[in-house]
Structure formats: structure tokens, C-alpha cells
N, C-alpha and C positions, 0 to 999 in steps of 0.2 A: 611409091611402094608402101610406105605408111598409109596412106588414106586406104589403099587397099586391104591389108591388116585390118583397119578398122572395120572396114565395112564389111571382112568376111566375120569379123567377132560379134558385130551387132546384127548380123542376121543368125548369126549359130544362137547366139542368147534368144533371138526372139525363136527361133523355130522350136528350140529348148522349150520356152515358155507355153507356145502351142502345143505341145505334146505334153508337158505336165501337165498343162490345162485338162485336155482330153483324158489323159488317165487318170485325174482325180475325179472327175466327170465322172467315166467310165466305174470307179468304182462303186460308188453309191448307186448307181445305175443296174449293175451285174450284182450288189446284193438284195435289191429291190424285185428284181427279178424272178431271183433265185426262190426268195420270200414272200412274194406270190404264185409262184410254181406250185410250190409246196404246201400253200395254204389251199391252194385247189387241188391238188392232189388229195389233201387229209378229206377234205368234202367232199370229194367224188367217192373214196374208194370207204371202203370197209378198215378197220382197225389194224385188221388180219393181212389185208389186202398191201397199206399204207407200209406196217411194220415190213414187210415182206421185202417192198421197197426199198425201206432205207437199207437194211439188211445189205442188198445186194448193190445198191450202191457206195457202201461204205466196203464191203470185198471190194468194187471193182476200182476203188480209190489206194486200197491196201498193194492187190494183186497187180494193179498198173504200175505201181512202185518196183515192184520186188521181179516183174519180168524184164523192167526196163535194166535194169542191176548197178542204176546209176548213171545211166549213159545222159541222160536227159540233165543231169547234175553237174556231169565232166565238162560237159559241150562247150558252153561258155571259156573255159579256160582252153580247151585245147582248139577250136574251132576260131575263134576271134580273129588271131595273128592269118589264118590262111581265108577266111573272107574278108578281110580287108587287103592282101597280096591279090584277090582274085583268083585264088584257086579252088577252084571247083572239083576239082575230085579227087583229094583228099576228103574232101566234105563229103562226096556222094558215098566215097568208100566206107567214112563214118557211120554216115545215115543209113547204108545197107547191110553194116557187119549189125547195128543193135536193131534193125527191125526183123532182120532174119533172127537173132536171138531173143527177139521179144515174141515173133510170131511160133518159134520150135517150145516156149514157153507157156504160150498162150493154150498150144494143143496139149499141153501135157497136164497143165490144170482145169482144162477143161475135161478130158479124160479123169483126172484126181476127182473131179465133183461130180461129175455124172456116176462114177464108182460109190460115192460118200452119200448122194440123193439116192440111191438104188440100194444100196446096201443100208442105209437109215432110213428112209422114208417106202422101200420094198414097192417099187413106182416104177414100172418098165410101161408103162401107156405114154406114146410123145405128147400127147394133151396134158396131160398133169404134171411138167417137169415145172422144178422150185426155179424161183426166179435168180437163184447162183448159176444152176446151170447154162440158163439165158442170158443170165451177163455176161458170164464167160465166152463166148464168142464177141462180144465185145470191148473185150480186152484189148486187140491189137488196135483199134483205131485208137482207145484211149490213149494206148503208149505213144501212136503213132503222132497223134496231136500233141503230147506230151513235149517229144522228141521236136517237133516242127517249132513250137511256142521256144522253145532255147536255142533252137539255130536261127530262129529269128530274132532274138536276142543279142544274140554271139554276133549277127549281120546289123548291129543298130538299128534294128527296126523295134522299136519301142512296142509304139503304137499297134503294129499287126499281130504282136508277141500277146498281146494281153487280150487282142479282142476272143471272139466268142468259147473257144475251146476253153482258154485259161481258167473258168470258174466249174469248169464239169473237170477239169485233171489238176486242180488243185491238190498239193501234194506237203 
């Protein structure tokens, strides 16, 4: 039974050390990325264009926050104990009570900005809407991926938690 112990503790430290591995990998990786993104972006687009961008990038990083109302925050604490027991829907119920209040959120700022673009920028042509108003539709994947990145978390999935969404819904 001891050798057993051992050998489950010398595979949990090495699989441990795989997955540090890969997330510190993945770090330098996903800012690299990021920062080439962006450096062709500034080149392609117009000043006007670029600004506009970050603009409504940095809303859609604000407004993902404040529709989500913290669920994406809680999860971990409250979700842990019940995917490790295996239960699955308390989880599901989790995940459906804040995507339904992220998506009844999502339409009512997307409505707030469409009123704020039209009403300041005097723009009712659908060619010419400000790129808030285009973000604001997506908003709910943001939350949505937001939400998945901490229940995968909460399920020790490290590695799947961090990969692609994590650097667009950094929060």
C-alpha cells in the first residue's frame, strides 16, 4: 500500500510539473501573440480606425465584468466541492442561472449603446454603427467563455482553463 502512495504522489508531482510547464509556456506565448495582433492591427488600420478598437475592446473587457455580476469570480468556491462529488447539475443550474443573466444583461446594454451611439453620434444608417455598438453583441460569448475558463478551473482542468479564451476575457 505504501509503494502505492508513492507512486500515486510521483505521478501527481510529475503531471503537476507538465501542466506548470505548459502554462508558463503558454504565457509568454499568449502575450506574444497578443503583441503581434496589435502591432498589425496599428499597421493596417487608421489611427481613427485602431483607437476605435481599443475603445471597444476595453468596454467589452469592462461590460463582460459587470454583466457576468461576479459569477465567473464565485464559481471556483462554490462549484469545486460539487465537480469533484460528480455532480453535474447543480453545476448546469450554476452555469444557466448566470448565462441567462449575462445574456438579459447583454441586451439591455446593447440597447443602452445603440440609444447613446444614436443619440450622440445622430447615426440611425446600420453601415455606420461605432464599434461599441458591435461589441455589444458580443458580450455574451465573452461572459460565456469567461464563465467556462472558471468552471474549468473549479474541475482542475488547469491547462484547458487558461488556453485560448483566457487572454481575450482577462478580467
Amino acid at each position: 500500500m505504501k509503494n502505492l502512495t508513492q507512486l500515486k504522489s510521483l505521478y501527481c508531482s510529475e503531471n503537476l510539473s507538465s501542466s506548470a510547464l505548459i502554462l508558463l509556456t503558454a504565457i509568454p506565448v499568449s502575450f506574444l501573440a497578443e503583441y503581434w495582433f496589435n502591432l498589425s492591427l496599428s499597421s493596417r488600420l487608421s489611427s481613427h480606425e485602431y483607437g476605435d478598437y481599443k475603445v471597444a475592446y476595453s468596454y467589452a473587457a469592462l461590460a463582460s465584468m459587470l454583466i457576468l455580476l461576479g459569477g465567473d469570480r464565485v464559481a471556483p468556491k462554490l462549484l469545486s466541492a460539487e465537480l469533484s462529488q460528480g455532480n453535474n447539475k447543480s453545476v448546469w443550474s450554476f452555469v444557466r442561472f448566470y448565462l441567462l443573466i449575462a445574456t438579459g444583461l447583454s441586451f439591455l446594454l446593447v440597447a443602452a449603446t445603440y440609444a447613446v451611439s444614436y443619440l450622440h453620434l445622430f447615426m440611425n444608417d446600420h453601415d455606420e454603427h461605432h464599434p461599441l455598438v458591435l461589441m455589444s453583441f458580443v458580450l455574451p460569448l465573452i461572459a460565456a467563455a469567461a464563465l467556462l475558463s472558471r468552471i474549468l478551473q473549479s474541475g482542475k482542468q488547469l491547462i484547458l482553463a487558461n488556453l485560448p479564451c483566457e487572454s481575450a476575457c482577462q478580467q
